[in-house]
N, C-alpha and C positions, 0 to 999 in steps of 0.2 A: 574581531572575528571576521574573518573573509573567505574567500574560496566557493567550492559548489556545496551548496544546504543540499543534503538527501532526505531529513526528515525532522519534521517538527511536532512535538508532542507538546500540552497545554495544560492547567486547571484553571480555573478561576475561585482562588481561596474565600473561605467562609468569610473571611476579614474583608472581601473585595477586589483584592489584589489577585493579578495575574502572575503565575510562575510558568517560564516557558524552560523545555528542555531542545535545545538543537543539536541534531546532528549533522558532521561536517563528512565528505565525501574519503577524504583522506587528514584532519584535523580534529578527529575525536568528538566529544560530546560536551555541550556548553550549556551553560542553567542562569537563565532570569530571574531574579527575586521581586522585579517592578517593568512587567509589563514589557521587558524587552530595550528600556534604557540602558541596563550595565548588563554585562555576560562576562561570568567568569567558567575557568575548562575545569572539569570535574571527572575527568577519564584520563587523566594524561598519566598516570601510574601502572596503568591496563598495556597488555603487550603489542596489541593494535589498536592502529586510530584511524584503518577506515570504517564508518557506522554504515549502516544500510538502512536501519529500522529502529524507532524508539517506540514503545507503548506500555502506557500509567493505567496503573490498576483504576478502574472506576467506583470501587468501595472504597479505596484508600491508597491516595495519591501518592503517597511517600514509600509506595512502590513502584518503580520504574525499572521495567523491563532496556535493555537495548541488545538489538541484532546486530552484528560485526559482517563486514564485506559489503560493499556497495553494490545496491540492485540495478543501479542505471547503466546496463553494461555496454560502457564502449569498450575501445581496446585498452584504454587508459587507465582502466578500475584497478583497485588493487585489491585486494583479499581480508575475509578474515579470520578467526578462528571458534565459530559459535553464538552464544547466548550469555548475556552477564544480568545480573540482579543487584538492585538495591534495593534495602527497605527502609534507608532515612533520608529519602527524597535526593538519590544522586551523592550522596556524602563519601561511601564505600560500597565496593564492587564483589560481588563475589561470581565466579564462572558457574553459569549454570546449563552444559551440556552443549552439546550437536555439533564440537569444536572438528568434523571435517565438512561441516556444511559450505563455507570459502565464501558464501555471501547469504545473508535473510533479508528477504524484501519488507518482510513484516510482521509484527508480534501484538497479541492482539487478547487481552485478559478477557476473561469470561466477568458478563456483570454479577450473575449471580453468586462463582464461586471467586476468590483469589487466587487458588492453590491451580486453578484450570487455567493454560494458558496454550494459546495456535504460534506458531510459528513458518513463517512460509521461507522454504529454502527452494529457491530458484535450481542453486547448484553451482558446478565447475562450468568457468567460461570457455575452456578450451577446450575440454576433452570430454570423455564420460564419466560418469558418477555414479555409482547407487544409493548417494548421500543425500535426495534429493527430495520434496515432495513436500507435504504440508505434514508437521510433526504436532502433536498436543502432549502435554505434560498434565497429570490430577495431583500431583505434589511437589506442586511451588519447582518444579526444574530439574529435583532429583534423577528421576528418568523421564524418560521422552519415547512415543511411539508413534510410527508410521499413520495418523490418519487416513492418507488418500496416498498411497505408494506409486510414486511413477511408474505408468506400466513402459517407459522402457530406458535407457540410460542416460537421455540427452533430454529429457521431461521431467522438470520440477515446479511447484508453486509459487506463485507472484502474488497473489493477493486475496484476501479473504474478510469477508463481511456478514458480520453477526447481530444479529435482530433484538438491538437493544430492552425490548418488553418480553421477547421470547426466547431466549439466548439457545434454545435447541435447535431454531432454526438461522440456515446459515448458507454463505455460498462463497466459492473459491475457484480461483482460479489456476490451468494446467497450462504451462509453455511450453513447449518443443523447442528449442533453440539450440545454436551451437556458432561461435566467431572462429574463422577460420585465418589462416594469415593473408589471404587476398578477396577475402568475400566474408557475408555477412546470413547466416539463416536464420529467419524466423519462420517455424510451421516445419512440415515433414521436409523428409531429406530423399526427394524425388519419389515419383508413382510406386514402387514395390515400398515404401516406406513413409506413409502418409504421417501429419501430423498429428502427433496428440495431446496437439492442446486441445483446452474445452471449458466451458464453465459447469459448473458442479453444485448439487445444490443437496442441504441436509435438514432434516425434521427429527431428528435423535440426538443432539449435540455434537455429531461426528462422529458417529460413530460407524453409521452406512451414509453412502452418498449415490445420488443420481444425476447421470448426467445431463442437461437442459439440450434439446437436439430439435431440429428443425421438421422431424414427424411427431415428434410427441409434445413439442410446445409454437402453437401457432406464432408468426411470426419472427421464433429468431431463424440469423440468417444460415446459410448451407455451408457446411465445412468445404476446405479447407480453411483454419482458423491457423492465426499468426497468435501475438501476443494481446492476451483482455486484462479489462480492471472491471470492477463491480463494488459499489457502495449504494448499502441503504437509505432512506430516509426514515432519520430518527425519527418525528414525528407522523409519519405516516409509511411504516414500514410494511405496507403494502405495495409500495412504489419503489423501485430496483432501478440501478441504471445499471448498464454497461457495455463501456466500450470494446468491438468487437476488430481485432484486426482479420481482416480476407480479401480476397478480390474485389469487394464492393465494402472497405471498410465505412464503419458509420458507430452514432450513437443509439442505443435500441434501450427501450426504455416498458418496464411491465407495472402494471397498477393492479396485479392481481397476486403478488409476490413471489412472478418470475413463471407463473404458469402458461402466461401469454406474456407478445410482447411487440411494438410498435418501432417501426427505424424512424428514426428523428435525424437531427444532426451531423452531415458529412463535410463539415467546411474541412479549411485547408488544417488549421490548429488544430481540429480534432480530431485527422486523420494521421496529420506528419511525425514519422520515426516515433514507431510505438515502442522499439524496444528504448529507449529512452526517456521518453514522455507518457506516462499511460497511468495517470492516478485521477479520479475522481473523487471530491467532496461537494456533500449535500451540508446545505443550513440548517444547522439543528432545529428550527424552528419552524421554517417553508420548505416543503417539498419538492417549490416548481423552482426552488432555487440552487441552481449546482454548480461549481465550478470544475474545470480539465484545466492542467497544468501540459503548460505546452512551450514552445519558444516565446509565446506567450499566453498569458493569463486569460482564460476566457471564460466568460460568467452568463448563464442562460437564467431569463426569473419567468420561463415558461414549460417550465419542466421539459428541456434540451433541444425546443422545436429551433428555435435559434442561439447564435452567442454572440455578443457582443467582446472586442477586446478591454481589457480594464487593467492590466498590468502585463512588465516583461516588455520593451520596447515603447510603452508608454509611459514615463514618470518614473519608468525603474528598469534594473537591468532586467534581460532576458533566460530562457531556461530557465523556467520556473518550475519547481520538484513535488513542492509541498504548499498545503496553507493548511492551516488554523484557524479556528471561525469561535469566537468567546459565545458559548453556549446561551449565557443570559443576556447577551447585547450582538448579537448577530451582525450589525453593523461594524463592530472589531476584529478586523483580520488580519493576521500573518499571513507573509506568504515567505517562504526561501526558495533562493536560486544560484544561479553561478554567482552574483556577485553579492551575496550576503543575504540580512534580513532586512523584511519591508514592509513596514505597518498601517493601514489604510483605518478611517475610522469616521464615522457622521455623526 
């Protein structure tokens, strides 16, 4: 397996053993039965094999969502055609919906139900869409409805994080975007048409949402807003991070869950080319520990006041997309990037 990882999904089985599902940018979807030694492709039957997004039910693994069309968009993305399901751990696919969504950044099981599942569709790279926006399903895929609707044609969903002890509450993120054939926008498309992206946050399971805005929650920053990522700590899901892109892009960080919120972290890695780099993962275990996938890998254990580099030009290729963090040994990480996978461990 080679090429650019877009996303990597994990369990760590009752037996002990690790099973990894990766997905590949334009190479389909690949499945470990030990830890990441051997990968065989397990999607190559499916009509496309760019993936965007993989996400495994947390009641029961041997369901594995995956999103089709690559979320990292440069000009070079290719597309895809929706949402696929399995329910015997990757064996067999069946289509389950949103097939003009053209790329999902991420799909995302509710812990409490199975049948509830977020999908975040970014959208069309070049043009407009009204296919766009964060969708939720309450049976298993059948249909799918608009959660949070782009309010306008060029603004869809990149990302969304759900509060594993309270699964009602939740936050997501709105992009503005659009690649043009000589130019690149992220955020509004000039003064009469500001941007609307935004981070979004919900207390009903999504069913309303509000948006986190710079008078009504101290400290985050003042729109204009480019492309954001936002992930909880599972452990102490009081504590939000997310990265905001703006004029003064930075990492902002809330220990009150998102009602306030403190700028931490504007280095070069945690700033550079958001719309290609912008995912954040917390240790399931420590809170003050997170890493931002960047050209390289960068790892803060002070809840984002700094970051050290730790992969991606160090010991490993560069463009790093995703990682994986083994829930009961936090010291075992994936990470994927442009040039494959890459397993760290103490």
């Amino acid at each position: 397996m080679s090429g650019r990882i877009s996303a990597i999904a994990g369990v760590k089985e009752p037996s002990g053993k690790i099973t990894l599902f990766v997905g590949a940018a334009s190479g389909g979807v690949w499945k470990s039965d030990d830890a990441g030694t051997r990968y065989r492709p397990v999607f190559d039957e499916q009509s496309v094999q760019s993936i965007g997004a993989i996400g495994l039910d947390p009641r029961n693994s041997k369901n594995v969502w995956v999103g089709t069309g690559e979320s990292w968009t440069r000009n070079s993305v290719s597309i895809g055609d929706g949402v696929y399901k399995s329910t015997d751990g990757g064996e067999t696919w069946t289509h389950a919906g949103l097939e003009k969504s053209e790329r999902v950044s991420q799909v995302v099981v509710s812990p409490k139900n199975s049948d509830t599942v977020f999908a975040c569709v970014p959208g069309a790279l070049w043009s407009d869409s009204p296919d766009r926006g964060l969708y939720k399903t309450i049976d298993g895929g059948k249909t799918w409805k608009q959660a949070i609707k782009a309010p306008n044609l060029s603004t869809g969903c990149t990302a969304i994080a759900i509060d594993p002890t309270n699964p009602d509450i939740m936050f997501a993120c709105l992009w503005d975007f659009r690649r043009k054939g000589w130019e690149y926008r992220s955020g509004g498309d000039g003064p009469d048409k500001p941007s609307a992206s935004g981070l979004f946050r919900s207390t009903d399971g999504g069913n309303t949402w509000a948006e986190i805005t710079t008078e009504g929650n101290k400290g985050f920053p003042k729109k204009p807003y480019g492309r954001l990522a936002v992930a909880i700590a599972p452990s102490n899901t009081k504590r939000v991070y997310a990265f905001v892109e703006s004029p003064d892009s930075a990492l902002f960080v809330s220990d009150d869950g998102g009602m306030t919120w403190d700028k931490r972290d504007k280095s070069n890695w945690m700033v550079w080319r958001p719309f290609y780099f912008a995912n954040l993962i917390v240790d399931p275990k420590n809170p003050d520990r997170v890493f931002k996938t960047d050209g390289a890998l960068i790892l803060s254990e002070d809840a984002g006041k700094s970051f050290a580099v730790v992969g991606g030009f160090v010991g490993a290729h560069g463009d790093v997309h995703d990682v994986w963090i083994d829930p009961t040994n936090p010291q075992t990480v994936f990470s994927g990037d442009d040039g494959g996978m890459w397993y760290s461990y103490n």
